[in-house]
N, C-alpha and C positions, 0 to 999 in steps of 0.2 A: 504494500500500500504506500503510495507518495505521503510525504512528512505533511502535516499541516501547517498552513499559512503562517508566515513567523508571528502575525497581528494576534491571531489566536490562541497563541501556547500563554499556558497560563505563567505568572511567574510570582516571584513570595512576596509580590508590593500588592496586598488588598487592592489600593486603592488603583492600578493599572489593571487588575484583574475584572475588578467592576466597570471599566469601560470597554471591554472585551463587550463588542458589535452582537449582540443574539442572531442579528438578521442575517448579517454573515453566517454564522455558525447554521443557521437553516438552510441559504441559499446552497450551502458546499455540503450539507447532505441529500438535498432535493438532487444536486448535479450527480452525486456518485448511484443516489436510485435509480434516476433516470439510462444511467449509463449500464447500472445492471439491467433494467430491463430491457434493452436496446442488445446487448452480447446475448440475452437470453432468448429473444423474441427473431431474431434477425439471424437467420439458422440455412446457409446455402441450402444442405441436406433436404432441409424439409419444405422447402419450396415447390409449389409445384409448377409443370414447367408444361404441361400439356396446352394447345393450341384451339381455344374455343371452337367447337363446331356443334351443331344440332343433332341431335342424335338419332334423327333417322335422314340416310345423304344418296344420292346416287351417283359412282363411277360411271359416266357414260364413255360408250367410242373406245374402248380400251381394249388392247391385248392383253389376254389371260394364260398364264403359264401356270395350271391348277395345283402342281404338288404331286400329280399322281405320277409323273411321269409322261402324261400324253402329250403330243405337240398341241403348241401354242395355237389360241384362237383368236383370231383378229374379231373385232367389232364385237367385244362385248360389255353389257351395263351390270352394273352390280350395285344391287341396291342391300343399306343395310341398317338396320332398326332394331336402338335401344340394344346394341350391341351383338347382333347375327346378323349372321346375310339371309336377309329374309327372300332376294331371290336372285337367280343368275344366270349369264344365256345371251344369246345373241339379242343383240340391240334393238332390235324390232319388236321380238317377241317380249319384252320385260316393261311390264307396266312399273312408272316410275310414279308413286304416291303423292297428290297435289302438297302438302305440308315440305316433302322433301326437299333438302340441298342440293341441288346440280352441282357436280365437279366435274370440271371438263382437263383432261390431260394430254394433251393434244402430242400424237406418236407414241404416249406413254405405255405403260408396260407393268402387270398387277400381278404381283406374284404372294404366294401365302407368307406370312410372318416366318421367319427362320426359325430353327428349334438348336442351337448348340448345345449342342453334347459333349464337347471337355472346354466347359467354359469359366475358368477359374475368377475368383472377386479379388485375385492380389496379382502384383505385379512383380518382377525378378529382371533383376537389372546384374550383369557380370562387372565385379572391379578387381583389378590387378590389384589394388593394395587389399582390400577385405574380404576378396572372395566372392560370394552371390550376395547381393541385396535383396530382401524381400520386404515389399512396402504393401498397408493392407491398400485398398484402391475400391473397396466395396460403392460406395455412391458414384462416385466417378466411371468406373465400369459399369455400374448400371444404366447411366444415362447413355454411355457411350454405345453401349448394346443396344437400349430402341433404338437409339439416333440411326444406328445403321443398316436396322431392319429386323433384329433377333428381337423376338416379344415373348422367348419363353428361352430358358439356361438350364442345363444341370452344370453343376458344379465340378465334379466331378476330381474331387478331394480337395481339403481345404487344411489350412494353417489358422484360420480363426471360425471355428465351425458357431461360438453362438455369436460374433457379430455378423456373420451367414445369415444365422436365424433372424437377428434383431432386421436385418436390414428387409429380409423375406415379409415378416409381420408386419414394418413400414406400407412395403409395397403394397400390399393384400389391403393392408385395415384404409388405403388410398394416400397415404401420407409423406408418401415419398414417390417417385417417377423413377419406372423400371421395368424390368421384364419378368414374368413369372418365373420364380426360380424351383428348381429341385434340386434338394439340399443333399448332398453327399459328405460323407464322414471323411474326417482324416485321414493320413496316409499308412494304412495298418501295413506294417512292416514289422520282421523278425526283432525282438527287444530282449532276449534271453542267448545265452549260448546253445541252450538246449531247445527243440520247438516246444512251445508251449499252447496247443492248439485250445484247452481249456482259458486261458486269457484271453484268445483272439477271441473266443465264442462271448465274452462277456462285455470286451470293447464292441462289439458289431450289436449287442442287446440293450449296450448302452446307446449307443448311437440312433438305435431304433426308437428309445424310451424320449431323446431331443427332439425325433423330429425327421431324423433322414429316410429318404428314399432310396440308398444306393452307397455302396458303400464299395470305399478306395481300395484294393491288394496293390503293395508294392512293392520294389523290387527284391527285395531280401525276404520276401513274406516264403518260408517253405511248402511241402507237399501238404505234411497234415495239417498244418496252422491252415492253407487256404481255405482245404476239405471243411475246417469246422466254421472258418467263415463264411461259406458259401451255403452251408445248411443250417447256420443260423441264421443268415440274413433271410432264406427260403423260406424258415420256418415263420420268420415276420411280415412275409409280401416283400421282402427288397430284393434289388438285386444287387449283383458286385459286377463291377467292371474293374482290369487291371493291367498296367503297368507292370508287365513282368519280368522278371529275368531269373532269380533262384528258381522256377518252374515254365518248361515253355509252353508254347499255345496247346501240340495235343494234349498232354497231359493233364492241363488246366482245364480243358474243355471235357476231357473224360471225367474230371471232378465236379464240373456241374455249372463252369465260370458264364454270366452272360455274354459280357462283352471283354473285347481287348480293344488297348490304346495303342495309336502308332503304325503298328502295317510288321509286316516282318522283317524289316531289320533292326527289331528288336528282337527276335525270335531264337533264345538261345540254345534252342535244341537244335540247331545246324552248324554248332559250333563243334570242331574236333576235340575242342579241349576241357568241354562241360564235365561239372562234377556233382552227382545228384545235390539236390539241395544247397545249391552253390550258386552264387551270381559272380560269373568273369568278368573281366573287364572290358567293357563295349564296345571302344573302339577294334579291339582284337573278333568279334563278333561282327560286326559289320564288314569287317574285311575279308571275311570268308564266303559272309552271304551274296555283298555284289559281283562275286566270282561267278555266283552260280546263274543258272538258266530259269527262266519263269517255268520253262517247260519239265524242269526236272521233276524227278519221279518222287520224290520226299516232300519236294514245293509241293505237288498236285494232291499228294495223300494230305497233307495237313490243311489246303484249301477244303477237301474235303471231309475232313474230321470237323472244320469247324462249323461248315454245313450243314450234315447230320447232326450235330448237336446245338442247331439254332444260335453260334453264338455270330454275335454282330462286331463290326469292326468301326473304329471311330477313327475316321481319315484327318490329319491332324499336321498336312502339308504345306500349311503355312509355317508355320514353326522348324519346321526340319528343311526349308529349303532356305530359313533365315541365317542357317548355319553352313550356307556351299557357296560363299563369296559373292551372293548378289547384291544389289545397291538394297541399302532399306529402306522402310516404307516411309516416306518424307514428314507422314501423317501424324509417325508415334512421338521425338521426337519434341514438340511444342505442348506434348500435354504432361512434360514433365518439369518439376518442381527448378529454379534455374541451379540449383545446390546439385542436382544429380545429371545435369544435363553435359555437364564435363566429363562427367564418368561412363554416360553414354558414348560422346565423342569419341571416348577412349578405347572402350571395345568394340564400337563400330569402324574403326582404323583395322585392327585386325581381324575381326569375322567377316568384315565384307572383303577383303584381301583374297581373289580369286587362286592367288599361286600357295597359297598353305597347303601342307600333307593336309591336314583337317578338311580344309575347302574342297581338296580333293577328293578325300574321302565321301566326305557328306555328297554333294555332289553326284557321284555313283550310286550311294543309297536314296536319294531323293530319286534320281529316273528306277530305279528299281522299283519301289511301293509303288509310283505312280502305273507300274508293269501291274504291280503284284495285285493293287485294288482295279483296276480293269478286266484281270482274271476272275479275279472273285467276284464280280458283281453278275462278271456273264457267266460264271457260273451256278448262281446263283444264289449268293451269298449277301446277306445284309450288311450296307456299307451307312454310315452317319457319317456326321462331319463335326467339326471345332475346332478354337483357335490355340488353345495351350499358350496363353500369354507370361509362359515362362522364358528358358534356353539364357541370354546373352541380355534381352528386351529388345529384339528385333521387332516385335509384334504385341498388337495392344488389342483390347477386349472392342468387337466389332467389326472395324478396318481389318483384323485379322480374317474376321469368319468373312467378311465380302471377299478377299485375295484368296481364302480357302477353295469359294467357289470358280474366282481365276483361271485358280490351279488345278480344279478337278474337267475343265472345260480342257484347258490345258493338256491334260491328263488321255483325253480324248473322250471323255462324256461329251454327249449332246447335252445342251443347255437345260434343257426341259428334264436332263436325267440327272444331272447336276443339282438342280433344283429339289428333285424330288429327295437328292443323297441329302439334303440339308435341311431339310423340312419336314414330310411323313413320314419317313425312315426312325428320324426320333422319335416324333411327335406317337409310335405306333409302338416305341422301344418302352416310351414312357408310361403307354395305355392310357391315354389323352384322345379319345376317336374326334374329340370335338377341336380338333388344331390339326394342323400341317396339312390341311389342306381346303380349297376355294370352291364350298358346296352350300347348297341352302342349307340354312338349319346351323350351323357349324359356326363359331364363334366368330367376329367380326376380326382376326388377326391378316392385317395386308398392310404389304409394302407396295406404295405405289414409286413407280420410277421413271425419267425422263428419258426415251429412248428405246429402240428396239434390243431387247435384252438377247434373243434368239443370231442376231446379227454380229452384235459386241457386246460378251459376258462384262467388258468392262465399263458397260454403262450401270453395274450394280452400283459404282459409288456415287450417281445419282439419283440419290432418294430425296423423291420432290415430298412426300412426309411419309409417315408411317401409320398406322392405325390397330391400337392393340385392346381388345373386348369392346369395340365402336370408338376408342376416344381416339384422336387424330393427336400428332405430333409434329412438331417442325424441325428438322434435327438441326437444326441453325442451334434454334435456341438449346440444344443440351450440349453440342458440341464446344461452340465458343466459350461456354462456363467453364468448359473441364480443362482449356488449358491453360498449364503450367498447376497444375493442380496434384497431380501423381508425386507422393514423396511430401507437397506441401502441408505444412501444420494446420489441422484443420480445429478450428475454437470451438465448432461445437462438439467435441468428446471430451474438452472441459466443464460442459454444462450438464452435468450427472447429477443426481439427484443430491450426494455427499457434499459435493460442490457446491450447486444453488444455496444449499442450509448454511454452510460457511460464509458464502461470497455475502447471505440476505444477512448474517450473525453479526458479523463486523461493525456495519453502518450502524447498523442498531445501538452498538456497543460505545462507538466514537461518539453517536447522538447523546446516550447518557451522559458520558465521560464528561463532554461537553455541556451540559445541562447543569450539572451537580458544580463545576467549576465558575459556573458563572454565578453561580446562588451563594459562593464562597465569600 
């Protein structure tokens, strides 16, 4: 607290003490209330940011890329009320309700809300002096996610699982601007020398008891530790997805895993040198896998094991191509704090550096998965998408998941299949039938955008707004908030309930102090 005014302090002459100003002493506690309630009320976080519109509107004249997969429909309206598209269809046939909003999107292009699927709330930045940074980024990343089309996240492991929740409960109870999330538990990985499958069964029961729908295996996680968390999560309705490496994809998928992160080169059962219940060292794991052939006979058996066993794979190419010496995304960059923007400089000197062995590396495994989930999808194998806003901080939460899709067009998906990897694939992972895709009935989530998307995937980072359970967004407005924000001190997680009692205790306390000195 600043000293008080020298006029004010009392001192041992009665008679100076008695001409100590009252009105003073009221006017400099009115100013310090005032200023508490101004830190207290005036809260970035809880603002809301959404873009008034009427809540029953019609998209006329639009191309429609529904999410299912099917090609694109020119000339379609999409009307939608109080939060669903109450109808949809070629533009002639769609009666448009006289009360309704007309939006007209002239060439534009309507695709369902994104559904990410390793869409983390923190940010990871690489420093040669300290190592990895981990900043939490939960509001910031939330805005950034609608602004760019994503209106529903799983998490898919977290470092602060209940400011996850707190921030989920904001969203839901309306009090914060964000994307509907689905909360995934921490990173459950081996914490014993010995496995301890009975500890993991009661981390995965707790996690259950918070809140989660899904729950993290990571790379040190072994055989039976998995086994008990996969049938403990089963036994709750969740699923697990994992990051794995002490156990590879068949194996994991014969114990019962949903999903895998990444694509197969992470896959360390094609390693010479695995030792069961052992996680090698990666880069030596990588180095053997883009030696091999898509076509090989162990690659096809394990596309196949994970096939029959329903599990799904989460394409996560934005992140793994940030690490094979390409320029980075210009995007991420401005939305960080100016304290860590030197540190970014710093690793982006040498991760984009195309002549590194590393660059090299990566590089080979980046067109490999891009082989490997092309196989699998024609084979018919569930692929989802996300941006994994970890690695180096090449890539940031949204800008990442649109370059995902880039990369899967890239990849050699048609647009429309692309589309669908990034939208109902989740959205059907998640058992959400009412999302990831553009049907009557079905909750009002669309991204509209300026441009024939079928033409140029890279008109996705024109999003003219966004629209998630009917309300419209402008991603202007969430986007220019967040920068320089990643990393920045944010005042409202000073304003805790401990806090307010303290911050309201003081004035109170000077107001006496002050009171009782002037009656001296």
């Amino acid at each position: 607290m600043n000293r008080v005014p020298n006029e004010l302090v009392a001192t041992t002459d009665r008679g100076e003490r008695a001409t100590c100003d009252a009105s003073t002493r009221i006017r400099w506690v009115f100013v310090m209330v005032i200023v508490l309630v101004a830190f207290t009320t005036i809260s970035p976080s809880g603002q809301s940011l959404d873009r008034p519109r009427a809540s029953t509107f019609a998209i006329e004249h639009v191309r429609l890329i529904d999410g299912t997969g099917a090609p694109a429909k020119a000339d379609q309206t999409i009307v939608v009320d109080h939060g669903r598209i109450r109808s949809v269809g070629p533009a002639p046939s769609i009666a448009v309700p006289p009360n309704a909003e007309v939006i007209q999107v002239p060439d534009g292009t309507v695709i369902p809300g994104l559904v990410g699927m390793h869409d983390h709330l923190f940010y990871q930045l690489e420093s040669a002096e300290s190592g990895q940074i981990t900043v939490p980024a939960q509001e910031t990343f939330a805005h950034l996610y609608l602004a760019t089309g994503v209106t529903t996240i799983r998490t898919a492991g977290t470092l602060d699982f209940e400011g996850d929740l707190r921030l989920k409960e904001r969203i839901d109870a309306g009090n914060e601007t964000g994307p509907r999330i689905f909360l995934t538990s921490g990173y459950l990985g081996a914490t014993t020398p010995e496995p301890d499958p009975d500890g993991v069964a009661r981390l995965v029961n707790q996690y259950a008891d918070g809140g989660a729908t899904s729950i993290k295996a990571y790379t040190t996680l072994r055989s039976s530790e998995l086994r008990a968390a996969i049938a403990a999560a089963h036994k709750r309705g969740m699923r697990v997805t994992g990051h794995l490496c002490a156990v590879g994809f068949r194996e994991a998928a014969s114990l019962g895993i949903d999903n895998i992160e990444h694509g197969l080169p992470f896959d360390t059962e094609f390693y010479s040198g695995k030792r069961f219940d052992e996680c090698p060292d990666q880069n030596s794991v990588i180095a053997e896998i883009v030696n091999m052939d898509i076509g090989d006979v162990e690659i096809r058996r394990t596309i196949d094991v994970l096939i029959r066993n329903n599990v799904a794979v989460t394409s996560t190419l934005a992140v793994l191509e940030s690490v094979t010496g390409v320029p980075a995304d210009r995007r991420v960059r401005p939305l960080l704090a100016s304290s860590l923007q030197e540190v970014y400089d710093a690793a982006a000197k040498v991760r984009t550096d195309p002549h590194t062995r590393i660059s090299a590396l990566f590089s080979a495994a980046f067109q490999k998965e891009k082989e490997f989930e092309r196989t699998f999808v024609a084979a018919g194998g569930t692929l989802m998408a996300g941006v994994d806003p970890t690695g180096w901080g090449g890539v940031a939460a949204g800008f990442g998941d649109q370059h995902e899709l880039e990369l899967l067009v890239a990849a050699g998906f048609p647009a429309e299949k692309a589309i669908q990897i990034a939208s109902s694939n989740g959205a059907k992972f998640l058992r959400q039938p009412d999302i990831g895709t553009i049907a009557a009935g079905k909750k009002a989530d669309l991204v509209v955008i300026r441009g024939d998307l079928v033409r140029d995937i890279h008109r996705i980072r024109n999003v003219d707004f966004v629209v998630k359970d009917g309300v419209t967004y402008d991603p202007a407005e969430l986007i220019e908030p967040a920068q320089g924000t990643i990393g920045a001190f944010d005042m409202s997680r000073l304003f805790t309930w401990p806090v307010l009692g303290i911050a309201t205790l003081v004035p109170a306390l000077v107001l006496v102090r002050w009171r009782r000195a002037s009656r001296r």
